[in-house]
C-alpha positions as CSV (number, residue, x, y, z in Angstrom):
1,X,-168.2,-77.7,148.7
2,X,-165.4,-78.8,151.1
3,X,-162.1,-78.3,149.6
4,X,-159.8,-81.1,150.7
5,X,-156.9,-81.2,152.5
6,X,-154.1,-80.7,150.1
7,X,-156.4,-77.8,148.5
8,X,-156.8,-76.1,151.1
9,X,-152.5,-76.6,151.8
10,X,-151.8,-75.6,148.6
11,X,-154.3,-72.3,148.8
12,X,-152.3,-71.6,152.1
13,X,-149.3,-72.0,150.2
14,X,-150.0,-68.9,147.8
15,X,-148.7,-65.8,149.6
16,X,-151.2,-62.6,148.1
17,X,-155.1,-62.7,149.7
18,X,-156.4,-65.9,147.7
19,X,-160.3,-66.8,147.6
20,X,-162.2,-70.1,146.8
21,X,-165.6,-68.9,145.7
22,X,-168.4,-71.3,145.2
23,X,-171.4,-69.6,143.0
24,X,-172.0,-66.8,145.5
25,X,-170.1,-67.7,148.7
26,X,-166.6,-68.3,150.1
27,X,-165.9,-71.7,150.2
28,X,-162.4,-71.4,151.7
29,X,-159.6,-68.3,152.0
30,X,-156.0,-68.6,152.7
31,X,-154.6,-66.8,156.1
32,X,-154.0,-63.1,154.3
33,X,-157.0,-63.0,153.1
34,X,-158.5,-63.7,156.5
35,X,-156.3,-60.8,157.8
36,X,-157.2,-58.6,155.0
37,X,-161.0,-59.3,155.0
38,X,-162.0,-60.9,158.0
39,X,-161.4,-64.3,159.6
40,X,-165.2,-65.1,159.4
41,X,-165.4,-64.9,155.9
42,X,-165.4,-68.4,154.8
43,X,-169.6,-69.7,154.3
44,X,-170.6,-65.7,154.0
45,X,-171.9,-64.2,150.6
46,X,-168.7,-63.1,148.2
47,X,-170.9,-59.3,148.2
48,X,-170.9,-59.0,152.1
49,X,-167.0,-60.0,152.1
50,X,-166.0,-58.0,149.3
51,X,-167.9,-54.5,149.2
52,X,-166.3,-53.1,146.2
53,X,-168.6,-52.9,143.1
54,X,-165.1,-53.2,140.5
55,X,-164.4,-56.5,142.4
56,X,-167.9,-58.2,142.1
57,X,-168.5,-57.2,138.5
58,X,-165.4,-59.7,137.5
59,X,-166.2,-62.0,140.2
60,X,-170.4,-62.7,139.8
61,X,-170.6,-63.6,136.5
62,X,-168.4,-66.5,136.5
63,X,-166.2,-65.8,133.3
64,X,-163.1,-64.7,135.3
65,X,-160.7,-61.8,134.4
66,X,-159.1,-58.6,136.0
67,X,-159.4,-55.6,137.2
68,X,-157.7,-52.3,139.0
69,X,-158.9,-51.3,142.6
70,X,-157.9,-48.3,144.1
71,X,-159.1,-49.8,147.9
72,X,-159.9,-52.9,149.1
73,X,-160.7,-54.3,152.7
74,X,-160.4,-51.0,154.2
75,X,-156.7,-50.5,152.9
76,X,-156.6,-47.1,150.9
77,X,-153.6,-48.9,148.5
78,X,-153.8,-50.1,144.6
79,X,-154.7,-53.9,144.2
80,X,-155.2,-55.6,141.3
81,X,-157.8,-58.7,141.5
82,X,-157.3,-61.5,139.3
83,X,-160.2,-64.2,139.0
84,X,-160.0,-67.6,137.0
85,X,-162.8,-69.8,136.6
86,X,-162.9,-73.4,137.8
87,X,-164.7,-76.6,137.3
88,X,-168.0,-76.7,138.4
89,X,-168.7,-73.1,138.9
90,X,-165.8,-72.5,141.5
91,X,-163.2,-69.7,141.2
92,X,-160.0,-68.7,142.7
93,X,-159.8,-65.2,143.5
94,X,-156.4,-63.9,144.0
95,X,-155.4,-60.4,145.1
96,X,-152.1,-58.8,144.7
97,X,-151.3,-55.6,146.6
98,X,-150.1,-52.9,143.8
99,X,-148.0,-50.9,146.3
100,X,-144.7,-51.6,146.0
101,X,-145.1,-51.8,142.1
102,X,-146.3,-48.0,142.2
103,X,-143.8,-46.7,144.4
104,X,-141.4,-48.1,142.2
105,X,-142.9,-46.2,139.2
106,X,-143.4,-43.0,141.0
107,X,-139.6,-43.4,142.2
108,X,-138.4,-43.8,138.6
109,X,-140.8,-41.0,136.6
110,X,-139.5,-38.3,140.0
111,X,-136.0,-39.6,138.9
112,X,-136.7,-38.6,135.4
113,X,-138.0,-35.4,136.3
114,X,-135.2,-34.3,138.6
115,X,-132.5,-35.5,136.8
116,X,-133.9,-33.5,133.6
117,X,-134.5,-30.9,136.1
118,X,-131.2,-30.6,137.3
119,X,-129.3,-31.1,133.5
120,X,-131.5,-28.8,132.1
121,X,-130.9,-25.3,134.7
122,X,-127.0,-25.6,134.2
123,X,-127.9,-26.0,130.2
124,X,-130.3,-22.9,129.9
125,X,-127.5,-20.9,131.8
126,X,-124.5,-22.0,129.5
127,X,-127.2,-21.9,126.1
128,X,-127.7,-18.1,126.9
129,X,-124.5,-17.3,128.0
130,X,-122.8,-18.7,124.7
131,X,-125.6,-17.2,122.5
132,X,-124.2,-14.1,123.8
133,X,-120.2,-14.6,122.9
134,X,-121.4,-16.0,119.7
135,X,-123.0,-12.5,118.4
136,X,-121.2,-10.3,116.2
137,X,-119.6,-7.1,117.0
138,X,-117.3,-6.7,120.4
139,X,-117.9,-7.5,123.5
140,X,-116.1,-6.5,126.7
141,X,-113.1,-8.0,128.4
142,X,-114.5,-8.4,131.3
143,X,-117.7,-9.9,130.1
144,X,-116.4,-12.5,128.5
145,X,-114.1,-14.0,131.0
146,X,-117.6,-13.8,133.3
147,X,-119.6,-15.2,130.6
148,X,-116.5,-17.9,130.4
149,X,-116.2,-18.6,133.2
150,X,-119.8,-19.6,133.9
151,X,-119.8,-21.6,131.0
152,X,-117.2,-23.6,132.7
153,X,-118.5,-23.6,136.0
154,X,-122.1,-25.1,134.8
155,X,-120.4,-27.2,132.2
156,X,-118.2,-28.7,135.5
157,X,-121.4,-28.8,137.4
158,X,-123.2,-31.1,134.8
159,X,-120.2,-33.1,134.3
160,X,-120.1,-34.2,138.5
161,X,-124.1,-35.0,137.9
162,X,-123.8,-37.4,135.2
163,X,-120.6,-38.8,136.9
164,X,-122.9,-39.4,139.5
165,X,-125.2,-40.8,137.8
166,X,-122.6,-43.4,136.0
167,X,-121.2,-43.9,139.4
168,X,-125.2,-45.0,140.9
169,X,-126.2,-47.2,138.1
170,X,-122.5,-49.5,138.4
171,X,-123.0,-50.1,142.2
172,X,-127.1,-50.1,141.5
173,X,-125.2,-52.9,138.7
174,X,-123.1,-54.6,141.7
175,X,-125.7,-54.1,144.2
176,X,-126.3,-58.2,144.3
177,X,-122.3,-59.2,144.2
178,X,-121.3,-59.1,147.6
179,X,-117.5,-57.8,148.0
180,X,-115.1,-60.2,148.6
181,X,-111.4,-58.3,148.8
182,X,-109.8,-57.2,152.2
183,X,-110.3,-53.6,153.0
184,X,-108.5,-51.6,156.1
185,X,-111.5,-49.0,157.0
186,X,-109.1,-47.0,158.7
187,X,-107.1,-46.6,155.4
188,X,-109.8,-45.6,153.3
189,X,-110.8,-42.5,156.2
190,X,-107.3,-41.6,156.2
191,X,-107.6,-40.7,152.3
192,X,-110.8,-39.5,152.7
193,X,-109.7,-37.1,155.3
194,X,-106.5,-36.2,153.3
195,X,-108.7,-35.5,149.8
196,X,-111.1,-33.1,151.9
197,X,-108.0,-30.8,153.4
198,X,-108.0,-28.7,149.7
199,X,-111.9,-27.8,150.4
200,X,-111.3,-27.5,154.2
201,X,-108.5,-25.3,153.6
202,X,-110.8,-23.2,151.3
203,X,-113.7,-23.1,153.8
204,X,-111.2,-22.4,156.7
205,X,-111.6,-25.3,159.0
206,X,-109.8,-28.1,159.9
207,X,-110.1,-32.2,159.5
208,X,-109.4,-34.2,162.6
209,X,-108.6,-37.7,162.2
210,X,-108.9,-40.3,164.6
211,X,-108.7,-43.4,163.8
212,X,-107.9,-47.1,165.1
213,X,-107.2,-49.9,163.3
214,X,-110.5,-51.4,162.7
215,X,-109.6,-54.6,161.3
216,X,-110.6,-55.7,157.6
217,X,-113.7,-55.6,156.1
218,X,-114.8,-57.4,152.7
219,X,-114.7,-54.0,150.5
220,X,-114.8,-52.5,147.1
221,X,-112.0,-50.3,148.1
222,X,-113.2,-47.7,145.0
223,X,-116.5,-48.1,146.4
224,X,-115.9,-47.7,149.8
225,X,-113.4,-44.4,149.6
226,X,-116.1,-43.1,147.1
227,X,-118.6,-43.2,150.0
228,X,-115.8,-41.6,152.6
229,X,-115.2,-38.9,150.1
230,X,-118.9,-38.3,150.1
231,X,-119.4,-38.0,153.5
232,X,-115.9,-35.8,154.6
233,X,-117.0,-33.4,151.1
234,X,-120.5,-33.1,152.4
235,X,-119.3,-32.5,156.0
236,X,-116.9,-30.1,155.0
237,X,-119.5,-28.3,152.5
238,X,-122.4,-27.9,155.2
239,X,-120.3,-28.3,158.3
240,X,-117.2,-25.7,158.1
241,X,-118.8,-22.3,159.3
242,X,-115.8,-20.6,160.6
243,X,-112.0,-20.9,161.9
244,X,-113.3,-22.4,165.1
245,X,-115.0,-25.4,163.5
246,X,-113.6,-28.9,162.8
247,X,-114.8,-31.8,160.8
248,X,-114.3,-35.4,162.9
249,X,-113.3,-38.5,161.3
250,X,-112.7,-41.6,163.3
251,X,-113.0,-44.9,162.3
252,X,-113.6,-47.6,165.3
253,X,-114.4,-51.6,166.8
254,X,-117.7,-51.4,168.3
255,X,-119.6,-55.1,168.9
256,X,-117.7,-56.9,166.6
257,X,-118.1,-54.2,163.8
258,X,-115.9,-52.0,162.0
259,X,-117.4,-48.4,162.2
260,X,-116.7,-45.1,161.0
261,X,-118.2,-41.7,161.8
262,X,-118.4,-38.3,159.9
263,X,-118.7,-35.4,162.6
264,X,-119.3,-31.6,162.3
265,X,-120.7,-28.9,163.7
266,X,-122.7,-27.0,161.2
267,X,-126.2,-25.8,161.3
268,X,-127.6,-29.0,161.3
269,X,-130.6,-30.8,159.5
270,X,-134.1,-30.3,160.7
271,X,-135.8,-33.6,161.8
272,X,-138.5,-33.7,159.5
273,X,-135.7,-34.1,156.3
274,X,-134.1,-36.6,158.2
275,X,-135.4,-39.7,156.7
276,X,-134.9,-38.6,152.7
277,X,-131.5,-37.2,152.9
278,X,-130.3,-40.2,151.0
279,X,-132.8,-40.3,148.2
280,X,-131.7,-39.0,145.2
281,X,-131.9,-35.3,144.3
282,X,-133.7,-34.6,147.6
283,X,-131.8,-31.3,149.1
284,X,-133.0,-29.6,152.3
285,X,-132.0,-26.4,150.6
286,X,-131.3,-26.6,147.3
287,X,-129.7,-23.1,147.1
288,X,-127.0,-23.3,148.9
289,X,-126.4,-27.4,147.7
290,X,-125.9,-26.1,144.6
291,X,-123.5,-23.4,145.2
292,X,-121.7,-25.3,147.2
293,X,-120.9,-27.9,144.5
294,X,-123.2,-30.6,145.8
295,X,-125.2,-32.8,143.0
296,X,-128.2,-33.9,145.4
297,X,-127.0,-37.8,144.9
298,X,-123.8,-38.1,147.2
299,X,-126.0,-39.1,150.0
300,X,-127.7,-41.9,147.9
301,X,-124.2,-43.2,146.8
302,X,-122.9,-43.8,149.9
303,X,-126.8,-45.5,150.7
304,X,-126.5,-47.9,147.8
305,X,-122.8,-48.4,148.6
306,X,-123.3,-49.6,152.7
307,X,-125.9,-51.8,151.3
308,X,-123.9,-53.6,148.9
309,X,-121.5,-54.1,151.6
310,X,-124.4,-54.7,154.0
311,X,-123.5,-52.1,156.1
312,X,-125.8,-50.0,158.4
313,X,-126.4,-46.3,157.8
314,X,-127.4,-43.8,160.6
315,X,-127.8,-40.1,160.2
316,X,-128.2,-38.2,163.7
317,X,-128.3,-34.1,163.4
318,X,-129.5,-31.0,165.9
319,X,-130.2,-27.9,164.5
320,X,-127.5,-25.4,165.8
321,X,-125.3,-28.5,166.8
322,X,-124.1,-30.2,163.6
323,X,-124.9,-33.6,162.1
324,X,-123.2,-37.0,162.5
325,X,-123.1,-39.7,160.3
326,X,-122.5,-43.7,161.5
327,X,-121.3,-46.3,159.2
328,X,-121.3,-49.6,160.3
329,X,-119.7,-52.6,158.6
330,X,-119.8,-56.3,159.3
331,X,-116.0,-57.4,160.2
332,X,-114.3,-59.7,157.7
333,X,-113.4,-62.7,160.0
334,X,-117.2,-62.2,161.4
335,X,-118.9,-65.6,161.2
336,X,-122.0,-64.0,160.8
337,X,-120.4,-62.4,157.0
C-alpha cells in the first residue's frame, strides 16, 4: 500500500516516532521514527525493525492496544507504544518517549521524601525534648532553659522550611505571569546587602556594595529582593570564615542586561555539586547547612524566581577560592522583553 500524499503529510505532522504498518511490514514512518529506528525501515518486516518482543505482541495480531517498554531502538529510556487498528489490516503505530513524564514523578516522590525528611528530624528532637518537661517531679534550671531553647530553635527551623515551601509553590503559582512593574536592581541589592549586615556582623565579616545604576527591569520587587536575600544570606553563611573576608555585591550593565553578582571567598563548592545546587533540598553538606540556618530550598527559590523573570543563572566556585553567583536580567526598555 502507498499512502498518499496528504497521509503521508499528516503522519509527518505527528511529532513522537509514528508507524504505518501493513500486515507484517512498514508501509511508511514519519522522520523520528526514521531517526529512532533506522531510515531504511519503510518496505522491511515490522520484527526486523522493531526487536522488542513487548512491542510485537500488541502490534502482530492486529487488535491494537498498549503497552510499557523499558528500551526501544537502542535508547535505554521508558516508552509507551500505542497501536490502533485501521481499515484493511493497516495500523498506526505511535511511540511516545516516557522520560520526561518519569523524571517528573521521580522529582515529586524525592520531594515528598525530603521534605518529610526534613519536618520530621526537627519534630523527633522537639517530641523528645517536650516529653521530658512534661514528666512529673523537678527538673533542673539549667535543663529546662536547654531543653527550651531547643524546642524553639527546631520549632523556628521548621517554621523557615514550610515558609519556604509556601514561598516555592506561589512563584511555582506565578511561574507563567510574566512581571510587568518597574524594578531598580540596584535598589533591591542595596536592601539585600543592608538585611545581611546583622548575620555578617555575627559571622565577623563585612558586606561590600558596589553598585551602578542598572536601569529598570520588569520585577516582582517581593520576588526579586527574596532572591537577593537568598543569595547575600547564603554568601554570608558559607562565605564569612574570618575578619579578613568580605562578601561582594554589585549590581551592573553588561550587553544590554541588568546584572548582579553575589561574591565571597569561602571554601568553595566542589565541581561535581555544581550542577544541583539549585534543586530542592540538595545540600553539599548537610551538617553544617543545617546549623547554619539554611533550609536546602533557598537556592531553588532564587532558580524559579530568575526564570519567571526570565533571567539567567550562573554559579562559578573554586574550592579554596570562594563561589560567585551571576544574575542576569533582560532590561525593561529591551525590545527583545
Amino acid at each position: 500500500m502507498a499512502l498518499p500524499g496528504l497521509s503521508l503529510a499528516l503522519l509527518d505532522a505527528i511529532e513522537e516516532p509514528a508507524l504505518v504498518v501493513e500486515g507484517e511490514r512498514v508501509a511508511a514512518a514519519n522522520t523520528p521514527a526514521r531517526a529512532l529506528l533506522g531510515e531504511r525501515i519503510v518496505g522491511r518486516d515490522i520484527r526486523f525493525v522493531l526487536r522488542h518482543p513487548d512491542a510485537l505482541e500488541v502490534i502482530l495480531p492486529g487488535r491494537g492496544g498498549m503497552r510499557e517498554l523499558t528500551s526501544l531502538g537502542g535508547r535505554e529510556q521508558p516508552w509507551t507504544i500505542l497501536v490502533r487498528p485501521l481499515p484493511d489490516g493497516v495500523q498506526l503505530v505511535r511511540l511516545l518517549d516516557r522520560s520526561a513524564v518519569r523524571s517528573t514523578e521521580r522529582m515529586r516522590v524525592d520531594f515528598v521524601a525530603n521534605a518529610s525528611h526534613e519536618l520530621r528530624t526537627p519534630l523527633t528532637t522537639m517530641i523528645g525534648y517536650s516529653e521530658t518537661l512534661a514528666e512529673t517531679g523537678p527538673i533542673d534550671e539549667a535543663l529546662r532553659i536547654q531543653f527550651g531553647t531547643t524546642i524553639h530553635g527546631e520549632a523556628r527551623r521548621m517554621l523557615r522550611i514550610v515558609e519556604d515551601l509556601m514561598s516555592l509553590s506561589r512563584i511555582e503559582a506565578d511561574r507563567f505571569v510574566p512581571p510587568t512593574d518597574a524594578v531598580s536592581l540596584d535598589e533591591i541589592a542595596r536592601i539585600a546587602a543592608e538585611h545581611g549586615q546583622v548575620l555578617a556582623r555575627q559571622r565577623k565579616c563585612a558586606i561590600e556594595v558596589d553598585l551602578d545604576p542598572a536601569g529598570p527591569i520588569a520585577g516582582d520587587f517581593g520576588q526579586l529582593l527574596q532572591l537577593a536575600d537568598n543569595l547575600v544570606g547564603n554568601a554570608v553563611r558559607y562565605g564569612c570564615i574570618g575578619e579578613a573576608t568580605a562578601i561582594r555585591v554589585t549590581t551592573r550593565v553588561e550587553n544590554r542586561r541588568a546584572v548582579l553578582r553575589v561574591i565571597d571567598e569561602g571554601d568553595g563548592i566542589l565541581l561535581e555539586h555544581l550542577p544541583r545546587v539549585t534543586e530542592r533540598f540538595y545540600r553539599v553538606d548537610a551538617a553544617r547547612s543545617r546549623d547554619s540556618g539554611g533550609t536546602g530550598l533557598g537556592l531553588s527559590i532564587v532558580k524559579h524566581i530568575a526564570e519567571r523573570h526570565r533571567a539567567t543563572l550562573d554559579i562559578r566556585s573554586q574550592v579554596g577560592k570562594g563561589t560567585e553567583v551571576i544574575v542576569s536580567f533582560p532590561l525593561l526598555e529591551d525590545p527583545a522583553t
